[in-house]
C-alpha positions as CSV (number, residue, x, y, z in Angstrom):
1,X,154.8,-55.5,-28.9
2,X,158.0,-55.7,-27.3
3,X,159.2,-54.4,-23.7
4,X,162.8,-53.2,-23.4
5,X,164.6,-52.3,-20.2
6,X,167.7,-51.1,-20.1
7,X,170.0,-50.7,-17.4
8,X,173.8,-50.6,-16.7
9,X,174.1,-46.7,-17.0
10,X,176.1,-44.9,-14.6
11,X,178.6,-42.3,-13.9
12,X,182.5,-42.8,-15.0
13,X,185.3,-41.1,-15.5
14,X,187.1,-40.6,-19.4
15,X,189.2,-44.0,-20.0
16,X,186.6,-46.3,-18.1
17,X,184.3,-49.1,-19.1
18,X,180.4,-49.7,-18.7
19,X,178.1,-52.3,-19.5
20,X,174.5,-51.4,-21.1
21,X,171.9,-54.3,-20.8
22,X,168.6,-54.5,-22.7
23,X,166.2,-57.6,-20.8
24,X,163.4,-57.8,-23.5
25,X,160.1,-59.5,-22.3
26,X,159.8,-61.4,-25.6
27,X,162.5,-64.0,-26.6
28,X,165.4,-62.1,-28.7
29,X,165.5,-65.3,-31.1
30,X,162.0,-64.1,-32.4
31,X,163.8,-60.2,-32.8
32,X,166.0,-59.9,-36.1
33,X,167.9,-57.2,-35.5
34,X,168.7,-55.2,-32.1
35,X,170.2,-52.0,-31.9
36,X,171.6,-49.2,-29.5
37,X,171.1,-45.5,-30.1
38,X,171.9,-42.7,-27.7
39,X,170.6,-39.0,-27.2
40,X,173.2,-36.2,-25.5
41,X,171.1,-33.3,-24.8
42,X,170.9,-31.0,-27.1
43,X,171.7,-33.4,-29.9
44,X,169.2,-35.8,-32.4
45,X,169.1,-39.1,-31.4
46,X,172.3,-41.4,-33.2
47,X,172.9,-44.8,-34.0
48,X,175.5,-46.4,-32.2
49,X,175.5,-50.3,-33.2
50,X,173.6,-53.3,-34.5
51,X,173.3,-57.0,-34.4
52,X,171.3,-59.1,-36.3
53,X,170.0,-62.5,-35.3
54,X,172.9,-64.4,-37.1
55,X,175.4,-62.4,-35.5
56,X,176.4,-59.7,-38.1
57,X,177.3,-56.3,-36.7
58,X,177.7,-52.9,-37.6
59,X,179.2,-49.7,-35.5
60,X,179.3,-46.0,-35.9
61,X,182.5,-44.7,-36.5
62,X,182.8,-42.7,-33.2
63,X,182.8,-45.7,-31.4
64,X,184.1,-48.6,-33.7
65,X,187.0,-50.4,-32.0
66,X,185.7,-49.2,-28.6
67,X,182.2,-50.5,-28.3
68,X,181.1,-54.1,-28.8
69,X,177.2,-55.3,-29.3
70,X,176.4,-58.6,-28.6
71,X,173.1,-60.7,-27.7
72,X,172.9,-63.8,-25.7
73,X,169.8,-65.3,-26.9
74,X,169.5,-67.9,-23.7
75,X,168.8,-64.9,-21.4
76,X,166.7,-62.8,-23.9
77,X,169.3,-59.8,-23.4
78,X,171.4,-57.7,-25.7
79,X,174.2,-55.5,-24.3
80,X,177.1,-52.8,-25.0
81,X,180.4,-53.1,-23.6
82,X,181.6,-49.9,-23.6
83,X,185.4,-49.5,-23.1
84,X,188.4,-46.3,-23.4
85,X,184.8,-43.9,-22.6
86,X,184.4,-40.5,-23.3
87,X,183.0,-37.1,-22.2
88,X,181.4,-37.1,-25.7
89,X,180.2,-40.7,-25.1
90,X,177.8,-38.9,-22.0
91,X,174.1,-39.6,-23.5
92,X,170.8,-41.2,-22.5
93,X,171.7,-44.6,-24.5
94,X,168.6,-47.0,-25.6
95,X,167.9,-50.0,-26.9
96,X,165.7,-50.9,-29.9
97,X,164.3,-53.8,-31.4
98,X,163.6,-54.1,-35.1
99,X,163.6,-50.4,-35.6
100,X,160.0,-50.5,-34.0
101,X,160.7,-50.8,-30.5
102,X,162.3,-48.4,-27.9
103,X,163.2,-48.9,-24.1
104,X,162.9,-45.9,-21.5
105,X,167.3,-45.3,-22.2
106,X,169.5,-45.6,-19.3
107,X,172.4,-42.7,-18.6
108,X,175.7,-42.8,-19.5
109,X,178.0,-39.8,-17.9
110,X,182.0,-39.5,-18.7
111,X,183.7,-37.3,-17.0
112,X,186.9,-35.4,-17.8
């Protein structure tokens, strides 16, 4: 079992930059690959980015060149810098660990 809290959400407007954090309870060395999804309402739940535990990384297209994924394995904590944000960006945005585990999702909101 692995916990996941995520945090970081927030209201913006279009053009701005967020941070997503992911603490896990468990040490991220011991966690191959980490991921972020996100949920708009209405919508399934997408994938949004990867990392694995050697550093290789992987992006949807809506937000390649935008986003960046990375994991500092010291504090046990993956984030998602989130840059150039928009209104279709606004979802619940979670983190998962080895396609098993999911946190609770934290909210993003971009306005226009």
């Amino acid at each position: 079992q692995v916990q996941l809290v995520e945090s970081g959400g927030g209201l913006v407007q279009a053009g701005g930059s967020l941070r997503l954090s992911c603490a896990t309870a468990r040490s991220t060395f011991s966690i191959n690959a980490m991921y972020w999804y996100r949920q708009a309402p209405g919508k399934q739940r997408e994938f949004v980015a990867y990392i694995t535990r050697g550093g290789k990384v992987a992006y949807a297209d809506s937000v390649k060149g935008r986003f960046t994924i990375s994991r500092d394995n010291t504090k046990d904590t993956l984030y998602l810098q989130m840059n150039s944000l928009k209104p279709e960006d606004t979802a619940v945005y979670y983190c998962n660990a080895d396609t098993k585990f999911w946190g609770q999702g934290t909210q993003v909101t971009v306005s226009s």
